[in-house]
C-alpha positions as CSV (number, residue, x, y, z in Angstrom):
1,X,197.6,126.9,248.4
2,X,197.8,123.9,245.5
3,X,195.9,123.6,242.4
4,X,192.9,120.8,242.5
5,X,192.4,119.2,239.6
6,X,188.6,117.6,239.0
7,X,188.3,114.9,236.9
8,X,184.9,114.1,236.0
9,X,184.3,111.0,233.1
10,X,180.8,111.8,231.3
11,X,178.5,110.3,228.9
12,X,175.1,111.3,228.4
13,X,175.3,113.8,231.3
14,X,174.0,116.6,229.0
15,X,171.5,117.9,231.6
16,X,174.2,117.8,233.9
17,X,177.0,119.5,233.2
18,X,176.2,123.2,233.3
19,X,174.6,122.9,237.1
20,X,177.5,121.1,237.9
21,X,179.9,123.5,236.9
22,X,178.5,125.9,238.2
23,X,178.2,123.9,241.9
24,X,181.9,123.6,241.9
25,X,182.4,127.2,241.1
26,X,180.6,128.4,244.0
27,X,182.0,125.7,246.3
28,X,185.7,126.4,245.6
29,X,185.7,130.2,245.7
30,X,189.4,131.4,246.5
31,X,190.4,127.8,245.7
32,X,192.3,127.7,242.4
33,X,190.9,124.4,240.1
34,X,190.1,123.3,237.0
35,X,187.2,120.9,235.8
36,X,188.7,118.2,233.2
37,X,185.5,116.0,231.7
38,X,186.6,113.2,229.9
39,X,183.5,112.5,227.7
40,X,182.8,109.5,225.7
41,X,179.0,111.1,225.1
42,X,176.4,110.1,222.1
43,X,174.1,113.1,222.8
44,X,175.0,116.5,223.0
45,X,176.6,116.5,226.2
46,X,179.9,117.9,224.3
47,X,178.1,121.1,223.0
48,X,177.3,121.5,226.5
49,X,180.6,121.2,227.9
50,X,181.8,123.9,225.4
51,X,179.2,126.2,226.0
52,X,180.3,125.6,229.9
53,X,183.5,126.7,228.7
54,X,183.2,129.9,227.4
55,X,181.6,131.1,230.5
56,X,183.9,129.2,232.6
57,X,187.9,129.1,231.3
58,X,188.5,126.7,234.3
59,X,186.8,124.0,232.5
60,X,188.4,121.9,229.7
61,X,187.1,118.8,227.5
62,X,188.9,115.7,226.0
63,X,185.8,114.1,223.9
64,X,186.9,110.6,222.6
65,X,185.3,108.7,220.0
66,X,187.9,106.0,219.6
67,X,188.1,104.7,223.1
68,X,184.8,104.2,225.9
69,X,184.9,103.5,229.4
70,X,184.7,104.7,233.1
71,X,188.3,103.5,233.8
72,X,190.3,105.1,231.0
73,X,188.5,108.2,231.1
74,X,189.4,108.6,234.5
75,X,193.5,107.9,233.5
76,X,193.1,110.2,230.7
77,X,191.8,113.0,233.1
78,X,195.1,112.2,235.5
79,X,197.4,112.6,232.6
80,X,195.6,115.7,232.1
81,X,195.8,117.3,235.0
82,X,198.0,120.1,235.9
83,X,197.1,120.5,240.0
84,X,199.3,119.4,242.8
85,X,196.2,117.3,244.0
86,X,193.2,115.3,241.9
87,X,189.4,115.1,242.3
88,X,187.4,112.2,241.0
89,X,183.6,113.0,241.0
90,X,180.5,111.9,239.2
91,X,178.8,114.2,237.1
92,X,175.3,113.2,238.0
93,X,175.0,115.7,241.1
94,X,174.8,112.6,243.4
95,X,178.1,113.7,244.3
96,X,177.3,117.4,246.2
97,X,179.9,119.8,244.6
98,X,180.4,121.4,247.8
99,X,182.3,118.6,249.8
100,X,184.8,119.5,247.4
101,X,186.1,122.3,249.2
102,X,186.0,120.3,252.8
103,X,188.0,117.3,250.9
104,X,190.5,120.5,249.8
105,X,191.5,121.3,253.4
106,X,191.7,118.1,254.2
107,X,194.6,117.9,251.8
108,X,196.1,121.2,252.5
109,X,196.4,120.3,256.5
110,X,198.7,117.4,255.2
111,X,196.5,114.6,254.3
112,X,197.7,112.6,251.4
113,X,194.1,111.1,250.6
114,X,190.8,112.2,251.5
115,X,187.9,109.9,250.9
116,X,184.0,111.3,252.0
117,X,182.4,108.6,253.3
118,X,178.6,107.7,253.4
119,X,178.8,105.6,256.4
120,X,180.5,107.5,259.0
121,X,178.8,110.0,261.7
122,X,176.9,113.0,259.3
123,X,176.6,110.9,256.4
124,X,174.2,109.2,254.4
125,X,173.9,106.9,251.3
126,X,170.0,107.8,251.3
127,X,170.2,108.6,247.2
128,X,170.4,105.0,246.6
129,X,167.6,102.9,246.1
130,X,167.1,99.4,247.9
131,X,168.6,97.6,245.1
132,X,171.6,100.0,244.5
133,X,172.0,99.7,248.3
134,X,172.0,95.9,248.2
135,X,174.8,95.5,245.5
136,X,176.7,98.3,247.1
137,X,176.7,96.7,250.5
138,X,177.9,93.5,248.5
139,X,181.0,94.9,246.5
140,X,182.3,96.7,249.4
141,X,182.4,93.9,251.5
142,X,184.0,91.9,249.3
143,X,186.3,94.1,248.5
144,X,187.5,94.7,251.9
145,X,187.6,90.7,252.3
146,X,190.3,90.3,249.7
147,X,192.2,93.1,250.0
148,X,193.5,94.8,253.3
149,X,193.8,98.0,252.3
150,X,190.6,98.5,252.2
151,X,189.6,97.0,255.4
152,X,190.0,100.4,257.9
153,X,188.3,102.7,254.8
154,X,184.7,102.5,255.4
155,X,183.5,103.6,251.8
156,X,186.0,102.2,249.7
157,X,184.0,101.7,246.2
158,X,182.8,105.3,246.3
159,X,183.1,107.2,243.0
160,X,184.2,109.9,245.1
161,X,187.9,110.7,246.1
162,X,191.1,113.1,246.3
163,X,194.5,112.5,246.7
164,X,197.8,113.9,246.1
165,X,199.5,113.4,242.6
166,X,202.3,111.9,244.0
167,X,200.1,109.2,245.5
168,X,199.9,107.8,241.3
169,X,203.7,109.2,240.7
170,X,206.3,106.6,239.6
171,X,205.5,103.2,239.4
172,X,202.1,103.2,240.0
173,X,200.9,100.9,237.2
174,X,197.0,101.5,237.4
175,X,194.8,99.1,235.2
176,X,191.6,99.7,236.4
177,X,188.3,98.0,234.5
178,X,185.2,99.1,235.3
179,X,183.9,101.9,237.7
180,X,185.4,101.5,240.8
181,X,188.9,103.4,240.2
182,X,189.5,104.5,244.1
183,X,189.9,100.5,245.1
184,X,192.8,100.6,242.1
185,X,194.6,103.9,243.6
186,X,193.9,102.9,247.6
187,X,195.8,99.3,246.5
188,X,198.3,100.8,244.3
189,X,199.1,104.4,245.1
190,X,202.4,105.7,247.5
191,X,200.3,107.3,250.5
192,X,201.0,107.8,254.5
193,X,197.8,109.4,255.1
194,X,193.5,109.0,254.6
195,X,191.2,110.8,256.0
196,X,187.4,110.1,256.0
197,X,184.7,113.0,255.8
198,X,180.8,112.7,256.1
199,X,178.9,113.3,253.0
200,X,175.2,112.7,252.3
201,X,174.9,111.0,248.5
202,X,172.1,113.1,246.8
203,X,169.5,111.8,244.1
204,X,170.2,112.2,240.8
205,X,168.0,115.3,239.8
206,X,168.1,114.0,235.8
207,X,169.5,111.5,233.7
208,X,169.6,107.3,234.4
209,X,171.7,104.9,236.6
210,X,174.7,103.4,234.3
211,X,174.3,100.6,237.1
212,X,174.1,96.9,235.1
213,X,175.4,93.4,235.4
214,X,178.8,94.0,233.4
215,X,180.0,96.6,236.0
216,X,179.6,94.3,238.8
217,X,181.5,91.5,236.5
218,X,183.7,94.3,235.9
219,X,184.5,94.5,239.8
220,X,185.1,91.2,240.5
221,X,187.5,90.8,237.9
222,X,189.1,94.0,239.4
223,X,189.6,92.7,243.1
224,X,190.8,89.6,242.2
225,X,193.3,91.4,240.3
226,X,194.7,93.5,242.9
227,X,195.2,90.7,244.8
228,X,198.1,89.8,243.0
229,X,199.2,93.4,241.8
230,X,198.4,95.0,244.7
231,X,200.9,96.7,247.4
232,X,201.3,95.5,250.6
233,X,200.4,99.2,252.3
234,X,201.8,99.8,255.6
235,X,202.1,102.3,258.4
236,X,198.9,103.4,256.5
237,X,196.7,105.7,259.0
238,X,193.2,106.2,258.6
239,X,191.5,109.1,260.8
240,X,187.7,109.9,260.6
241,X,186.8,113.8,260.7
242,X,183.5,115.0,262.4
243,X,181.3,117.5,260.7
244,X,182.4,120.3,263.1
245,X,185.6,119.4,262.4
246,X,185.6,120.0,258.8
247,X,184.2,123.4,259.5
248,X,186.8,124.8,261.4
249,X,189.2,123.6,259.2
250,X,187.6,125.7,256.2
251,X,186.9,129.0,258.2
């Protein structure tokens, strides 16, 4: 069984951090991981993380104060990361902590990308408002216009993602801006294999939307970027996994 590596970018998350720990704990019982937060925080969300650590040595911190940013957080935590495959999850809770164990089988039965989807059978996006839901809706339309990789993947600018490491191996030049980093790997990244799973995206129990007018700015920049750096992915398959299937796979 491989190593999964979570990478989860904070700031402000403070309220966050110990539930989610301890959400991933009980999810991925038997599975061996490690939580990497990549925290550009002004609060105390680092004292947090550390007291997280010394009840959990699975969890590790890289707190910057000379760089900020979604994106590169998310880099740093790959060049962290010592497991043969690599999480990407909010640490809000709107991401349930226990899809990570279905998204680990996925992998394990030879998947090379598993992305949960809210828009397939057994999902739901009913944790964003109308508003949210609106500019969603937008971005991944528009994303799956101009780039055709993204076209089969039914919810390609979620936050929420796994994937082998040798999907970002070699010469996978990822520049990502913004927050939507799974558009960046999904147009860049060496990979045969995706597999959708239902998830239901949850409320977020504490804490503010980062949501504003510069990430969406951010995204457009982004997608017009890929279209020139972008691969040209072939022989790609995409397969959709039912709810019952993703419990048989974990028993």
């Amino acid at each position: 069984m491989g190593k999964l590596s979570i990478v989860v970018p904070t700031y402000n998350e403070a309220d966050n951090v110990g539930n989610l720990v301890n959400q991933i704990d009980y999810a991925l019982r038997g599975i061996e991981y490690e939580v990497i937060f990549v925290d550009d925080s002004t609060d105390h969300t680092p004292d947090m993380i550390r007291k997280t650590q010394e009840e959990n040595p699975r969890v590790r911190m890289e707190h910057r104060t000379e760089e900020k940013g979604l994106a590169t957080a998310v880099l740093k935590g790959f060049s962290l990361a010592e497991g043969d495959y690599i999480a990407v999850m909010d640490a809000d809770l709107q991401h349930p902590p226990q899809i990570l164990r279905s998204m680990y089988f996925v992998l394990e039965s030879g998947a090379d990308f598993c992305v949960p989807s809210r828009f397939i059978p057994g999902g739901s996006d009913g944790g964003l408002g109308p508003y949210r839901k609106l500019v969603s809706g937008v971005a991944r339309y528009i994303g799956k216009i101009l780039l055709p990789c993204l076209r089969r993947i039914t919810d390609p600018t979620s936050g929420l993602f796994m994937f082998r490491r040798e999907v970002i191996a070699g010469d996978c030049n990822l520049q990502p801006i913004g927050w939507k980093i799974l558009i960046e790997v999904l147009a860049l990244g060496t990979y045969h294999s995706v597999v959708e799973i239902p998830y239901k995206f949850q409320a977020r129990p504490t804490g503010e939307s980062k949501l504003s007018s510069k990430v969406t700015v951010e995204y457009i920049k982004q997608v017009f970027g890929l279209m020139k750096r972008g691969r040209k992915q072939s022989g790609v398959t995409v397969e959709k996994w039912s709810v019952d299937r993703m419990k048989s796979m974990e028993k």
